[in-house]
C-alpha positions as CSV (number, residue, x, y, z in Angstrom):
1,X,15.9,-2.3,-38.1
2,X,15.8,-5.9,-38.2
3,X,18.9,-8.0,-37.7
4,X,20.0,-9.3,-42.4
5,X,19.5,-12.5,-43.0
6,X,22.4,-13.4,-45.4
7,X,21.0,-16.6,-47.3
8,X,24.3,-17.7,-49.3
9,X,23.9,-19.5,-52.7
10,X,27.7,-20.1,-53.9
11,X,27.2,-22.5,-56.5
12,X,23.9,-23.0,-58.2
13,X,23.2,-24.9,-61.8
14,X,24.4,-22.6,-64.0
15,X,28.2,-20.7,-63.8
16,X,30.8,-23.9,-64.7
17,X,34.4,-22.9,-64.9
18,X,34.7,-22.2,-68.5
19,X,33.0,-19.0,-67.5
20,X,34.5,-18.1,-64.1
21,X,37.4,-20.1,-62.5
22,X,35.9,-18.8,-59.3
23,X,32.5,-20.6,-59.2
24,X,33.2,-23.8,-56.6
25,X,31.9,-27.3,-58.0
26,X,33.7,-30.0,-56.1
27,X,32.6,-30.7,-52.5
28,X,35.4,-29.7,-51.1
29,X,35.4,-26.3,-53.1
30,X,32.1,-25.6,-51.7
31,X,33.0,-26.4,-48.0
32,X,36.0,-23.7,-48.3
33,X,33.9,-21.1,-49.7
34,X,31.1,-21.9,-46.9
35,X,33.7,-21.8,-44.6
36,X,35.0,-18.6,-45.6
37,X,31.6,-17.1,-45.4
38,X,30.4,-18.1,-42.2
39,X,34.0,-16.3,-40.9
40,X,32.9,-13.3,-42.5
41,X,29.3,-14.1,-41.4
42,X,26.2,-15.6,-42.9
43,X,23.0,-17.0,-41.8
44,X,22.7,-20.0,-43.6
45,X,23.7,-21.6,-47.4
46,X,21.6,-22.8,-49.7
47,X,23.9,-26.1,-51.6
48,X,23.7,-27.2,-55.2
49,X,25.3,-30.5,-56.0
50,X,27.5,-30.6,-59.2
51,X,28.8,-34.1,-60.5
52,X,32.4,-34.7,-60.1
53,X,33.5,-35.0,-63.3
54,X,31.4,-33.1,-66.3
55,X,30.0,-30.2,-63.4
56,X,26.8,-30.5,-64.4
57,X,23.8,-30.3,-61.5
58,X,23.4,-33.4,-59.6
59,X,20.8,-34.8,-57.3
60,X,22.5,-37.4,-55.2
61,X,22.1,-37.5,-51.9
62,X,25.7,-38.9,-51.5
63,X,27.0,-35.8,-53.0
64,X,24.9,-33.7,-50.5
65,X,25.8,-35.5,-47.8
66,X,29.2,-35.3,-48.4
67,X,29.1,-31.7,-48.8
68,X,26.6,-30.8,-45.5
69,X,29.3,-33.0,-43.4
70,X,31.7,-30.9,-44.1
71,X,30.5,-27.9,-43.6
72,X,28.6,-29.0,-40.3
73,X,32.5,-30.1,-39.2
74,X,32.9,-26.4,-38.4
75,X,29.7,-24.2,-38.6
76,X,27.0,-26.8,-36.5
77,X,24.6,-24.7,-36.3
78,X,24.2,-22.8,-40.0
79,X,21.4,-23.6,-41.5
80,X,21.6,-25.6,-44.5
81,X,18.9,-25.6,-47.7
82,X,19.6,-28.0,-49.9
83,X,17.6,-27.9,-53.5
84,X,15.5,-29.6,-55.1
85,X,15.2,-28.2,-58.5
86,X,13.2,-28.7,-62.1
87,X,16.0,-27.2,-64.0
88,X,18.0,-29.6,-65.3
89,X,15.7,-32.9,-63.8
90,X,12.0,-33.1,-63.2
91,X,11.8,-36.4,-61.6
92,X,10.3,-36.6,-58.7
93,X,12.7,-39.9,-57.3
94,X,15.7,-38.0,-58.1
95,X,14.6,-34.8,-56.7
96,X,13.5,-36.1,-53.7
97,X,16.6,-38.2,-53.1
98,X,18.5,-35.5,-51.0
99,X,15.3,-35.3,-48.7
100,X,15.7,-39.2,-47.4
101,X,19.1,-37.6,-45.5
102,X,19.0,-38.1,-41.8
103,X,20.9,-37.4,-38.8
104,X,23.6,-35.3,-39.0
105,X,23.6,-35.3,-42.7
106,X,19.8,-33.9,-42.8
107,X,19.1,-30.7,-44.4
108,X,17.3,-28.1,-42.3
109,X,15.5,-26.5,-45.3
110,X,15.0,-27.5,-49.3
111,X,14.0,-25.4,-52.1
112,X,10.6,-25.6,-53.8
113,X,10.2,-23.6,-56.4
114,X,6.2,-22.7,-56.6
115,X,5.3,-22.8,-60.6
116,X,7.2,-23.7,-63.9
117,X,8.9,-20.7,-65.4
118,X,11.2,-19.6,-68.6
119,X,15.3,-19.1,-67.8
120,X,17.4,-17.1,-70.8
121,X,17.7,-20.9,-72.6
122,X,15.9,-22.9,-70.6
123,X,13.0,-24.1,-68.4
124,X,12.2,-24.9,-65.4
125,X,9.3,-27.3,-65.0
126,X,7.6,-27.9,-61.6
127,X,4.2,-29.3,-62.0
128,X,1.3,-29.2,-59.4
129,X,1.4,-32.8,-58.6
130,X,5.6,-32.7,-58.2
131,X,5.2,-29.3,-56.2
132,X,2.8,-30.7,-54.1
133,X,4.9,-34.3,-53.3
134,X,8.0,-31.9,-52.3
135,X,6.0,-29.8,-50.5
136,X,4.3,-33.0,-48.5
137,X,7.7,-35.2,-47.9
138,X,9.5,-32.5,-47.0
139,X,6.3,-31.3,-44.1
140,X,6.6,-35.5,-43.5
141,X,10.6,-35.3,-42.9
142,X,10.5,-32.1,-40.7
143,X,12.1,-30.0,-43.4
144,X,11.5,-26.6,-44.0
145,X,10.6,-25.6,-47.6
146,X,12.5,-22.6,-48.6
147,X,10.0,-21.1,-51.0
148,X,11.5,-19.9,-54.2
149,X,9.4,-16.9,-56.1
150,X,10.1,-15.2,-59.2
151,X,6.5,-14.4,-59.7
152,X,3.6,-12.8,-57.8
153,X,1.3,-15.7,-58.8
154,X,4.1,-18.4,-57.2
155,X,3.0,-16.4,-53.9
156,X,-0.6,-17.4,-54.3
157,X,0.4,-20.7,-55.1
158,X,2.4,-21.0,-52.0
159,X,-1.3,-19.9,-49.6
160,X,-2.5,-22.8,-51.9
161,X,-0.3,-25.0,-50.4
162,X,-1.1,-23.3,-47.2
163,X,-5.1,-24.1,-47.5
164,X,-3.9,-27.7,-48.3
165,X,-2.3,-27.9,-44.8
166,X,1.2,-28.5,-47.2
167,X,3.0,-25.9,-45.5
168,X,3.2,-24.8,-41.6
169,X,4.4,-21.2,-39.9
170,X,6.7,-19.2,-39.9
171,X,7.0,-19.6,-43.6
172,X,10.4,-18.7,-45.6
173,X,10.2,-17.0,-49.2
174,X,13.4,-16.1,-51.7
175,X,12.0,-13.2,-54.2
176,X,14.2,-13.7,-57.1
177,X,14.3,-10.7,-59.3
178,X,15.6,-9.9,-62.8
179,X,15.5,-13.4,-64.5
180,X,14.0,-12.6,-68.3
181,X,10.3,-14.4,-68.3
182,X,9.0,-13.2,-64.9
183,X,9.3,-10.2,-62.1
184,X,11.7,-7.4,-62.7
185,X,14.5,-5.3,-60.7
186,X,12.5,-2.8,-59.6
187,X,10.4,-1.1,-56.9
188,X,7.0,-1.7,-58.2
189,X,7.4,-5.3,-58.8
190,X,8.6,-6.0,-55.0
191,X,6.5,-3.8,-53.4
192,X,3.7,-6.2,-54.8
193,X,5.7,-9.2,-54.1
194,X,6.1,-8.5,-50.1
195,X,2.7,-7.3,-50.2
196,X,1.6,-10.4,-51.6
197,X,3.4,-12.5,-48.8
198,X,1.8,-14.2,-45.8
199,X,1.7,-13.8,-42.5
200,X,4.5,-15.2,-40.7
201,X,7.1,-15.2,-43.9
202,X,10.4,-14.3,-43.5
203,X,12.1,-13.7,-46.8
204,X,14.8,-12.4,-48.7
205,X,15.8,-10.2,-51.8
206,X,17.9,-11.9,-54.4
207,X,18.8,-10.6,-58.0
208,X,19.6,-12.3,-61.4
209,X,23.0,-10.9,-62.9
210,X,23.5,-7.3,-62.6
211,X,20.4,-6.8,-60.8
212,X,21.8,-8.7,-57.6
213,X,23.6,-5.5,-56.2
214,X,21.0,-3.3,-56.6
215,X,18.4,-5.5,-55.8
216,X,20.8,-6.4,-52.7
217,X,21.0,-2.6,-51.5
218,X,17.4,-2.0,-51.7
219,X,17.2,-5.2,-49.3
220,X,19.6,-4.1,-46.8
221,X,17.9,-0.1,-46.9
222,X,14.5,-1.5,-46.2
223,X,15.0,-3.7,-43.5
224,X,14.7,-7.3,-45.9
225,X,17.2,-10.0,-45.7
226,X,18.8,-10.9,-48.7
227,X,20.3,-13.7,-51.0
228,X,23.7,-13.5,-52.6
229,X,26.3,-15.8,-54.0
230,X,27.8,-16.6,-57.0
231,X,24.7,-18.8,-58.1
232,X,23.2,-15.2,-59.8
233,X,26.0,-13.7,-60.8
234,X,29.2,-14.0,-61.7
235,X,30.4,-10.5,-62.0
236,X,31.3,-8.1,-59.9
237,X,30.7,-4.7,-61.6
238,X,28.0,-3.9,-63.9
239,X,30.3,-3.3,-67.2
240,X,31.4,-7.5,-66.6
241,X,34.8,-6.9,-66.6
242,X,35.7,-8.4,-63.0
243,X,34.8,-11.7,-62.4
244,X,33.8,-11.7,-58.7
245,X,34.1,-14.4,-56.4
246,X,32.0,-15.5,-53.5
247,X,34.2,-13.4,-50.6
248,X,33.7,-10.0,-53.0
249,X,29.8,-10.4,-53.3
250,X,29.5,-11.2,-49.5
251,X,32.3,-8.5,-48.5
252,X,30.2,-6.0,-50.4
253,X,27.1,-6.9,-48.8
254,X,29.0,-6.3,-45.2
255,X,30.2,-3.4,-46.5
256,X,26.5,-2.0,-47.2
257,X,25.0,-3.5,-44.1
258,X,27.7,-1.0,-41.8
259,X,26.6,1.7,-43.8
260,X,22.9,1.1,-42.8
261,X,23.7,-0.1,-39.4
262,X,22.9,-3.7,-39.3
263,X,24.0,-6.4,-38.2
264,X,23.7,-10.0,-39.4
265,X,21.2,-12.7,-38.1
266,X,23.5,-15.8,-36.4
267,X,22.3,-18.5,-37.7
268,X,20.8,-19.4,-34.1
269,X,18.8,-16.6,-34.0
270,X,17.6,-17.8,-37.7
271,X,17.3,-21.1,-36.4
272,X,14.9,-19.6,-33.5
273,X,12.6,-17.8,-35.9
274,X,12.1,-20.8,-38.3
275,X,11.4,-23.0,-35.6
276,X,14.1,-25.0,-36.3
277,X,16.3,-27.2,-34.2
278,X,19.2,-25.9,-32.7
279,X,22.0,-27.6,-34.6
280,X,24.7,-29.9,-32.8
281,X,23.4,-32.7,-34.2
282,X,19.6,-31.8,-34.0
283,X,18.1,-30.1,-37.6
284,X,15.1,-29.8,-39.2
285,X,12.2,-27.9,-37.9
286,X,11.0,-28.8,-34.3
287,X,8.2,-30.7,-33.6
């Protein structure tokens, strides 16, 4: 089988810590818990900023950069995805912002989510014209797009962008499961979804809530890579009554990848396969 990509997502939008003292906000509590991951072993993170004082999402690049310095102080070559999400802030300019980051601050990937969906309370919105900007500064900048899907018609949006020359090989696709409005936890639903996906596409397996660790089991049995991290779920059993922090979802995961016999992608070998950079002061993809 092929060697797990283990794409880390420790903070996201959502879990403040009202509802889990565990989630990390600050940049400092996301450079431990990325530190403590790449120990155990991880091929690359994927950041949310959070402002300082209220922990709601941010967009700053100051934030970021403060965040991807530290982390790059002892893991130089994980690859780092910062995000550029509609959740909380559809401007273009602020979402944007984190891309302008260069040298050793400069992300090696960003999100782009491929269509405007539905969360439990909330939306999303990515329009066309904002999907396509992304999609273009980050091609401009030498950024990968991480390619976020919760649908199957966000995959045929994404060979859109692919006909428009918006996107270049190897391609790199989360399939987000679970979440209320759009695909579902199950074997039907992601046997279309990796049908659906380009040549060229690495990917991984992530799931919303309680659907993460079986979504996250199927991954590692069939060979897919997966995504994991308190950004999708807060708990770690099914019945919520242990809040789980970051170490207990990725110590699980470990656990499941000995069982299957698989070891996890370095982040160089990730790196190689993305066409990106090599890190030690060189990121982004290679031109």
């Amino acid at each position: 089988m092929d060697e797990l990509i283990i794409n880390f997502t420790p903070t996201g939008m959502i879990p403040v810590k009202q509802q889990t003292p565990y989630v990390p906000l600050d940049p400092e509590e996301i450079i431990e818990d990325v530190r403590q991951a790449h120990q155990l072993g991880i091929s690359m993170v994927h950041l949310h900023a959070r402002e300082q004082q209220s922990g709601r999402a941010a967009w700053q690049r100051s934030i970021y950069e403060e965040i991807i310095a530290g982390i790059r102080g002892f893991a130089p070559e994980l690859v780092i995805c910062v995000s550029t999400s509609g959740r909380d802030f559809c401007e273009l300019e602020k979402r944007a912002d984190v891309l302008d980051l260069e040298g050793d601050s400069k992300p090696d990937m960003a999100s782009l989510t491929l269509s405007s969906l539905n969360f439990n309370t909330q939306a999303s919105i990515n329009e066309p014209h904002t999907i396509q900007r992304l999609a273009a500064i980050m091609l401009e900048r030498g950024i990968v797009a991480e390619l976020e899907v919760f649908d199957s018609g966000m995959i045929n949006y994404a060979r859109y962008l692919i006909c428009k020359q918006l996107l270049e090989p190897p391609y790199y696709f989360n399939l987000i499961l679970g979440n209320i409005a759009c695909a579902q936890a199950d074997l039907l639903h992601i046997g279309i979804l990796v049908r659906d996906l380009p040549e060229e596409s690495l990917f991984s397996l992530g799931g919303v809530g309680h659907a993460q660790r079986s979504v996250n089991a199927l991954a590692i049995a069939m060979g897919y890579g997966v995504r994991v991290g308190l950004e999708d779920n807060i708990w770690f059993d099914h019945q919520r009554t242990q809040l789980a922090t970051n170490l207990d979802l990725l110590s699980r995961i470990h656990a499941i990848a000995r069982v299957h016999e698989r070891q996890v992608m370095a982040p160089s070998e990730l790196r190689e396969r993305l066409s990106l950079l090599p890190g030690h002061g060189q990121y982004g993809r290679k031109v």
